[in-house]
Each structure stands twice: as C-alpha cells, then as structure tokens.
N, C-alpha and C positions, 0 to 999 in steps of 0.2 A: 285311899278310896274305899266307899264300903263294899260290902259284900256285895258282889252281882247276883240279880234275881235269875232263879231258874226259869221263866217266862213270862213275859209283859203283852196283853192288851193295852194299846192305848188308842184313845177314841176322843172324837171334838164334835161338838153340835158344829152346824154349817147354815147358818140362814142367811141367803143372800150375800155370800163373802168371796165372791169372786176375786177381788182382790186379794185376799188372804189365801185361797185354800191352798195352794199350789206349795206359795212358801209354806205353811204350815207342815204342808206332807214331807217335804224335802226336807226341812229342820228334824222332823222326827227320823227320816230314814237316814240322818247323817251324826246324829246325836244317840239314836235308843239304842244302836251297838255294845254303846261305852256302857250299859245297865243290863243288857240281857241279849244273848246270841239269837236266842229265842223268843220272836217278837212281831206284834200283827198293828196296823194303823188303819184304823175303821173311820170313814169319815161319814158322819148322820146329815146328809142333806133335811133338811125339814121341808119339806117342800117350798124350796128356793124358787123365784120368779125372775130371777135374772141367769148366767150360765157358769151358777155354781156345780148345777148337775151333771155337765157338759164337761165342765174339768174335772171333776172326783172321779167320774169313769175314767177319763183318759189316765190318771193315773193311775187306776188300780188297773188297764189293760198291758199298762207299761210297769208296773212292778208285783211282783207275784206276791209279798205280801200289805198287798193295799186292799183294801177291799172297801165300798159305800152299800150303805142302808137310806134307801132315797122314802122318805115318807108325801104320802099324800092324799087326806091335805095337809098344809100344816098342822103339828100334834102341841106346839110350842116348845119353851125351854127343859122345863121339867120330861116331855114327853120325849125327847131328844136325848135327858141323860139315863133317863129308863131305857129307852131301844139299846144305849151303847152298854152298859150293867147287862142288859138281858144276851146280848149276840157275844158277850167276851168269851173265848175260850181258850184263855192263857192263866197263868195260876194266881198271875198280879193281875190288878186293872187301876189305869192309869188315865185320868181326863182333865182335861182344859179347857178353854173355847178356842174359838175360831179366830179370835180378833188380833191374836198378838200381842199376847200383853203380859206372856209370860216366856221364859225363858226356857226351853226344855231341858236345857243341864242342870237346873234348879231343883229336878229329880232328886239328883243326890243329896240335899239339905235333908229329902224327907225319909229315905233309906236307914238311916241309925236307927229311927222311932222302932223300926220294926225286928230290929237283935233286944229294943229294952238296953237299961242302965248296964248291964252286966254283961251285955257285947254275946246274947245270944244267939243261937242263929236264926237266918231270914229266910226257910224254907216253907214251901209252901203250906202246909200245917203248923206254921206258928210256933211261939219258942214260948216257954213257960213266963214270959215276962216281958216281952215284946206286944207292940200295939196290932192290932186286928185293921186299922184305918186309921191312915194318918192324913192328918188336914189341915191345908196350908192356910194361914193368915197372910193377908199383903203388909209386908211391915209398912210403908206408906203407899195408899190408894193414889194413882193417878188418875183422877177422873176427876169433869168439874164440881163445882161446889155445890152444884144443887143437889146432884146422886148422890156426894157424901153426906150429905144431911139425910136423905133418907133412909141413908144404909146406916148411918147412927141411928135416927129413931129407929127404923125394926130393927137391927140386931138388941136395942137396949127393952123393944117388946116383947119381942121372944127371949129374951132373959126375964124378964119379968113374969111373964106367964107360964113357962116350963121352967123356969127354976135352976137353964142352960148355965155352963159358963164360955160357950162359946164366942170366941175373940172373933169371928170374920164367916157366918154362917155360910154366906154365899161365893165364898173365894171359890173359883174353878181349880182349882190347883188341887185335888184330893187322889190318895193311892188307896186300895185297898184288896185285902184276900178274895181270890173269887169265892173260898170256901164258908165266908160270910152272910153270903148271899144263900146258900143251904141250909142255913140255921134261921136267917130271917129274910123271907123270900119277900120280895118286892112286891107283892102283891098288899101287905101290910100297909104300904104309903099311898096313899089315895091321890093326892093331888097332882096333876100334870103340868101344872104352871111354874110361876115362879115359887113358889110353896115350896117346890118337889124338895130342892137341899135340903133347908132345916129341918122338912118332916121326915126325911131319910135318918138324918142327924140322930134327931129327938127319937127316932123309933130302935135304931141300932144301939144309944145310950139304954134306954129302958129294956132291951133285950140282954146287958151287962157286955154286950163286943167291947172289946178291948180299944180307945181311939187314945192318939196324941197329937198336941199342935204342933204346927213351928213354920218359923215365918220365913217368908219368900218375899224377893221384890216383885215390885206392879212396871210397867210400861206403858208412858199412854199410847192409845190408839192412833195409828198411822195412816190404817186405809178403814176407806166405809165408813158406816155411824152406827156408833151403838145401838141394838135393838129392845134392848130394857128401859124400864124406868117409865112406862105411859102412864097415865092413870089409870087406863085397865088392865093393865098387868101388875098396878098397885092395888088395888081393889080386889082383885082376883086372887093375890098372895092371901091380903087381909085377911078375906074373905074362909080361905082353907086354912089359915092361923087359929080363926076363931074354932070350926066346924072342926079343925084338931082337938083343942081346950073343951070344949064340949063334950067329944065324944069320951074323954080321958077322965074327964071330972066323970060320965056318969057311968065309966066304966065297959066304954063302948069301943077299947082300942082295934077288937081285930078287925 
C-alpha cells in the first residue's frame, strides 16, 4: 500500500444531489481512514434548490469531522472547486463530484505520483522528485456519446491552443499539496465556470508545480442527472478559453 498522507482535505461540489450526498459523505468517512488518520470532508452545497442543504447539515451535526460551505446563489462548478481549494486546511486536498462516478479507494492509484520514480517521500513539503498535483484521467468515460464528443473536441482545443498535454482536463478525480496553493494563489484563475479546471491546470503548469497523470475508472451516474454540458455552460467554458489565450499572447496572465 503507499505511503499514508499526513492529512487529507477532501471536498465535492453538491448541486442538487440529494440522492447522492449522503452516500458520498459515508463512502468517504468509511474509506479516507485507509490514507490518512487525519482527515476533514467538506461538502460545497452551490446553492442547491432541492434538500441537499438539509442533508449536508445533518451530517456534519452528526459527525465531527464533516463540515458544508452552503453558497448563495449559485457560484456554478468552477466556483464550487475554488470555495473547496480555498476552506481546505489539511496538508493534502483531495476532490470529486457529487455524482458518483468515482470510486474513493481509487485514491491510492494517485498516491505513488507523489514519492516520484524513486519511491520518495509523500510529506507534506514535497520530495525532491515527486509530483506537486496529481491528476486523474478516466481510462474509460461513462457518459453518453454526446458529452464525449464534446469533451474530445475541447480537451483536443485546449491542446491546441496552450500547447497542453493533458489527457482528461476536466476529470474530477485530482490530489494536490495545499502548499501549492501559497506559491500560486487562486486568485491567478479567473474563471468560475466550467473553465475553472483547465485554467487552474494551464496556470499551475506555467508556474513549473510539479503535476503527474494517471488513470482511474469512470462509473456511470446512478442517481440524478448530470448538470453539465448546456450550451451555456459550453459557451461560457469557450468563452474564458479564449479570454485565457488572449490574455497570455499579450502577456496579460496575472
């Protein structure tokens, strides 16, 4: 097994998943043992219209470390993985979504990336050859065929236009130092949509943090319906892809 982390935030956006949050909190408080003794599950209501709010309190009044960040009004996706980045105060941090579609002992696939080749250590100040943020790809996407056509064309646009080699931008599956975050403060990534991933990405690669991939399975969705994928949530990505490439051609990144 790898190295257990000296402290884990782990955190899930929550729109509307009443179906989901419950299990989600429970999967993590019976799973995140096996990676760190020391460990917090934050759940980001977005300002949910059904009684996802209703149940993230009741768990966090029934387990001491749960805790939710209820926004409102909606801030969207991006602005859900910024609150759970900005409230982590554990040495890891650790995010997903809400939907279930991933597995959370699937953790440990991403745990090596961070000792490096050479099996160094995964303390919270980073090992001379270990990754700074490691980031999962779904080796196969369970999602219908429409989404995956759109998540082929933007991930191969944003390769195109940043010069990326990222295999799976928007996989929710990503680990990272909190001590990351104090070299490149989030304040750097502008967009709160769906944007927010790949410009975190593209900003932390040009700052030189240290990132590795590696793949994890996908699950399709069981409860609820997906809440990506509109046309203005595609427009809207678009839109802060361009107004990224812009600012960077004319040398406008901070």
């Amino acid at each position: 097994m790898p190295e257990r982390l000296p402290s884990l935030s782990f955190f899930f956006p929550a729109y509307n998943e009443e179906s989901n949050v419950e299990a989600v909190v429970d999967e993590a408080l019976a799973k995140l043992p096996r990676f760190a003794d020391d460990f917090e599950v934050v759940v980001i209501d977005d300002g949910s219209s059904d009684r996802t709010p209703q149940i993230a309190d009741a768990l966090a009044a029934r387990h001491r470390n749960v805790r939710v960040i209820h926004h409102m009004p909606n801030r969207g996706y991006g602005g859900a993985v910024r609150s759970g980045l900005r409230s982590a105060t554990k040495d890891f941090v650790f995010f997903t979504d809400g939907d279930r579609q991933f597995d959370l002992d699937d953790l440990a696939r991403l745990l090596p990336a961070l000792a490096g080749p050479s099996g160094g250590k995964a303390g919270p100040a980073g090992s001379e050859d270990g990754a700074d943020v490691v980031i999962g790809y779904r080796l196969k996407r369970r999602d219908p065929a429409h989404r995956l056509f759109v998540a082929w064309v933007y991930n191969m646009l944003i390769s195109a236009l940043f010069l990326g080699r990222f295999r799976d931008v928007d996989c929710a599956f990503k680990l990272f130092r909190r001590s990351v975050f104090d070299r490149v403060p989030l304040e750097r990534v502008r967009s709160n949509g769906a944007f927010f991933s790949p410009e975190l990405l593209i900003t932390l690669g040009r700052a030189g943090v240290r990132m590795s991939q590696v793949g994890v399975p996908h699950y399709p969705r069981t409860a609820d319906e997906a809440k990506g994928a509109t046309p203005k949530v595609i427009l809207r990505a678009i839109r802060d892809l361009l107004l990224l490439r812009i600012r960077l051609w004319f040398g406008r990144s901070e």
